[in-house]
C-alpha positions in Angstrom: -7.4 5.9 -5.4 -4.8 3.8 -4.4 -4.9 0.4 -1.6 -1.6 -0.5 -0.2 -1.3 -4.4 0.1 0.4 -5.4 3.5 2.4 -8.5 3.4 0.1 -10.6 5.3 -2.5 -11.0 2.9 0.0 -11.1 0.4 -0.8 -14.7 -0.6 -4.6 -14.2 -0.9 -3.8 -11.0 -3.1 -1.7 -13.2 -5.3 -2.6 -17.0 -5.3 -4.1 -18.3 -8.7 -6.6 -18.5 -8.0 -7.0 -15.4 -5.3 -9.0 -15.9 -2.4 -12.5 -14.9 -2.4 -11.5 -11.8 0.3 -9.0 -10.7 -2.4 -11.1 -11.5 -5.4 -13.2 -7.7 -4.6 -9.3 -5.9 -4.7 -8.4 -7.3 -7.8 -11.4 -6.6 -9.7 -10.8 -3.3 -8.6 -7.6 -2.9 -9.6 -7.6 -4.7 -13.1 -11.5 -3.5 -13.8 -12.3 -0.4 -12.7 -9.3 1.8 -12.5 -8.0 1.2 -9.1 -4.2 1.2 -8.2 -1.7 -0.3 -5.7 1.0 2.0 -3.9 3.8 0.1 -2.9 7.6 1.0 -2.0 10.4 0.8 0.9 12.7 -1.7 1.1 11.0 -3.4 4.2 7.7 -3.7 2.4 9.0 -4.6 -1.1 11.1 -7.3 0.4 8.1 -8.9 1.9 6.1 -8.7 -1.3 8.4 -10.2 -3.4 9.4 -12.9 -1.4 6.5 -14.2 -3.8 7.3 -14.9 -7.6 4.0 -14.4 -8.4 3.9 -11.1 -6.3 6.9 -9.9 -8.1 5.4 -10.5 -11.8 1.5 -9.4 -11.0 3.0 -6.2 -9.4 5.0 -6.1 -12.5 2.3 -6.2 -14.8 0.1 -4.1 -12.7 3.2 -1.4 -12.8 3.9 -1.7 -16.9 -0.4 -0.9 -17.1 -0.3 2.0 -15.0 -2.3 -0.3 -12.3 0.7 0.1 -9.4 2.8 3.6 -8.4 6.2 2.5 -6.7 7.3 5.5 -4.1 10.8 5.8 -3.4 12.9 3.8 -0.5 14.4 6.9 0.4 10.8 8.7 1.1 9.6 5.9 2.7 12.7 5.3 5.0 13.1 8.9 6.1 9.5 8.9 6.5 9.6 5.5 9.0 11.5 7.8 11.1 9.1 10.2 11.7 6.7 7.9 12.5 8.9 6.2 15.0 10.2 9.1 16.5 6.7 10.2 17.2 6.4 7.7 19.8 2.5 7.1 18.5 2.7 3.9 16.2 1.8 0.5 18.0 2.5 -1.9 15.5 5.6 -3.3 14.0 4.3 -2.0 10.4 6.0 1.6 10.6 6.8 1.3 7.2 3.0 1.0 5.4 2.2 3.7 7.6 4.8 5.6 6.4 4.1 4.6 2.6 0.4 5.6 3.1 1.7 9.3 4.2 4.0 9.6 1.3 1.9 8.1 -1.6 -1.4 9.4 -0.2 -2.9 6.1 -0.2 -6.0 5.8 2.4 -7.1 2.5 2.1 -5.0 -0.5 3.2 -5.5 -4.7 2.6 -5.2 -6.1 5.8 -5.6 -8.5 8.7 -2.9 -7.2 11.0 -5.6 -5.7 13.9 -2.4 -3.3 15.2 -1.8 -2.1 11.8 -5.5 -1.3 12.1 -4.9 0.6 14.9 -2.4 2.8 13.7 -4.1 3.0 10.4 -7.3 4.5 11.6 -5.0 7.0 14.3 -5.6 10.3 12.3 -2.1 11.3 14.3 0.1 8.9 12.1 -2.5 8.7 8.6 -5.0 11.9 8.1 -6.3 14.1 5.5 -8.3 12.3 5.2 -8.3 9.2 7.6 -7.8 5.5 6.6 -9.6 2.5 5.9 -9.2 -1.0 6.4 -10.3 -3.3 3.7 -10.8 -6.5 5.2 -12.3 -8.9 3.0 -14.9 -9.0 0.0 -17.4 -7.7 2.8 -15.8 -4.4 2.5 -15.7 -3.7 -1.1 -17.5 -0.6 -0.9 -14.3 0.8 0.6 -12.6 0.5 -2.8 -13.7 3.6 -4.0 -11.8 6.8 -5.8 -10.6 9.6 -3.8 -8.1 12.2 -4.7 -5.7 11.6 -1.9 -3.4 8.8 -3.9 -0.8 10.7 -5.5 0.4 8.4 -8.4 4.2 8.2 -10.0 6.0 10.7 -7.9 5.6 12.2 -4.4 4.9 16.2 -4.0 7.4 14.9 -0.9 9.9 13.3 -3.0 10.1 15.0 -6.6 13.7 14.7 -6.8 14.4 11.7 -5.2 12.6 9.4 -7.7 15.0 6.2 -7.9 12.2 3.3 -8.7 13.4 0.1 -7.5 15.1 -2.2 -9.2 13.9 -6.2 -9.6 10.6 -4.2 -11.9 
């Protein structure tokens, strides 16, 4: 199963130490075989605005621990989700990453993401969930819905990013 991190807990994901909210994600990811989809230029720029973002993401990527999707896949997919006209927030692009990668649970505050997360119109098959803080850490379970390294949507477009 995958969680994508949104850029506004980015610092409690990544601060040394992380904050207690965060602490539940990174066990999870590091522990007990739990990975972080990430990708599109929008999100990755946010992300990395943090070094320490950058390198644990890095790590996490050389281990196995994080799937990077491709920009393209998650640009053309943005589209879609504007054009439908259904999306509230100003986060397009994590709902778009969570339709390419498969990815059903997202680290958040960011109540319209929430919104547009839990809309089985824009994220289904199945629905998403919003990990919140350490009092959700029964969300961080497997499912089979997290396609990891490439896309069944983007099998020959697979151009990782550069800075990792």
């Amino acid at each position: 199963m995958c969680v994508i991190i949104d850029a506004c807990v980015r610092d409690r994901v990544f601060s040394s130490p992380p904050h207690p909210d965060a602490v539940p994600v990174r066990e999870w990811i590091e522990r007990r075989g739990g990975r972080v989809a990430y990708g599109g230029k929008i999100l990755c720029d946010e992300l990395f605005q943090s070094e320490r973002a950058r390198r644990q993401i890095r790590v996490w990527k050389q281990a196995g621990l994080a799937s990077e999707f491709p920009q393209i896949a998650i640009d053309a997919e943005t589209a879609r989700v504007r054009a439908g006209g259904v999306v509230r927030s100003n986060d397009s692009h994590v709902v778009a990453l969570a339709r390419v990668s498969g990815a059903r649970t997202l680290y958040s505050t960011d109540v319209n993401l929430h919104i547009d997360f839990k809309n089985t119109q824009l994220v289904a098959d199945p629905g998403g969930k919003i990990y919140q803080g350490a009092h959700h850490r029964n969300l961080l379970e497997h499912t089979s819905s997290c396609r990891v390294g490439r896309s069944r949507l983007t099998q020959d477009l697979w151009t990782p990013r550069d800075p990792l």
